[in-house]
Each structure stands twice: as C-alpha cells, then as structure tokens.
C-alpha positions, -999 to 999 in steps of 0.1 A, spaced: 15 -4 -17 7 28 -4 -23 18 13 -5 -10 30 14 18 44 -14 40 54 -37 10 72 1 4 92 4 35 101 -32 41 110 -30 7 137 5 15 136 10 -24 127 25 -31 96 23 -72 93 -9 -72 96 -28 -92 72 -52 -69 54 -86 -84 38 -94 -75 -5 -123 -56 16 -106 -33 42 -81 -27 10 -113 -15 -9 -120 12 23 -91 29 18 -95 35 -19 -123 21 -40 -109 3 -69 -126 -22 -89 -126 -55 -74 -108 -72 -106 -84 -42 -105 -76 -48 -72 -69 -81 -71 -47 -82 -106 -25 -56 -85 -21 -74 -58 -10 -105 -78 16 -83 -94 29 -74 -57 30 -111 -45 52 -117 -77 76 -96 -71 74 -106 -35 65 -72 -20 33 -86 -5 27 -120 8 -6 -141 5 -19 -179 16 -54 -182 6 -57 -152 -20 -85 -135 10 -56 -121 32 -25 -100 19 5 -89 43 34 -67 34 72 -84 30 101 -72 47 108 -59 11 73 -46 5 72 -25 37 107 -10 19 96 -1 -7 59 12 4 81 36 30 101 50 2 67 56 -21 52 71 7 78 95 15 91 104 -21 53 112 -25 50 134 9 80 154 -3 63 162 -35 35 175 -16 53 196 2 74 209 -27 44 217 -44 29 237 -19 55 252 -10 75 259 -39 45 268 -71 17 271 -41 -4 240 -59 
C-alpha cells in the first residue's frame, strides 16, 4: 500500500496503473511475495487488477494507503523528536 502511495506522490498520480516490475523498484521484495500481497489487496478491494500484470489503487485503497502513510510519518517524527531515534 505504501508504495502505491509513494509512486502517487512521486508522479503525483494516484490511479495510475503500476506494473509487478516498477512495484519491485521501490522496494525489492520477492516476486512470489509480491504478488501473494497484492492478491490479498485486490480481495479486500484496496487495489484493483485486470490481467494480474497491472495493479491500481481503489477509491478505498488510496484511503487507507493515506492513513498508513501518515500514521507512519508521525511516528517518525515522534521518534526523532521525542527519544532522538
């Protein structure tokens, strides 16, 4: 989810279909990882996918990625600012 996000904000275009291989950029995971996570996102219908090649955040998924993203940026700063981590 998070890197959803990130590639959105990075073209600033968050319905953009997004390739298993600009996915794999981002973060190098496992190519059997990767895809068993993403076919836990289409079931719970926070991404969306027609040929199993391309994947696309929901109106849902780009919900909840948002509030990941932030609830993680805040923990950043807390932690730096609060127990200088």
């Amino acid at each position: 989810m998070k890197i959803f996000y990130h590639l959105g904000e990075k073209d600033n275009n968050f319905e953009a279909k997004r390739k298993l291989a600009d996915l794999q950029k981002q973060r190098p995971i496992p190519t059997a990882e990767m895809q068993k996570g993403l076919q836990r996102l289409v079931k719970k219908s926070w991404i969306s996918t027609t040929d199993k090649v391309e994947f696309q955040l929901t109106k849902t998924g780009k919900t909840k990625a948002k509030r990941l993203v932030r609830i993680h940026r805040l923990w950043e700063v807390y932690l730096s600012k609060h127990l200088n981590i």
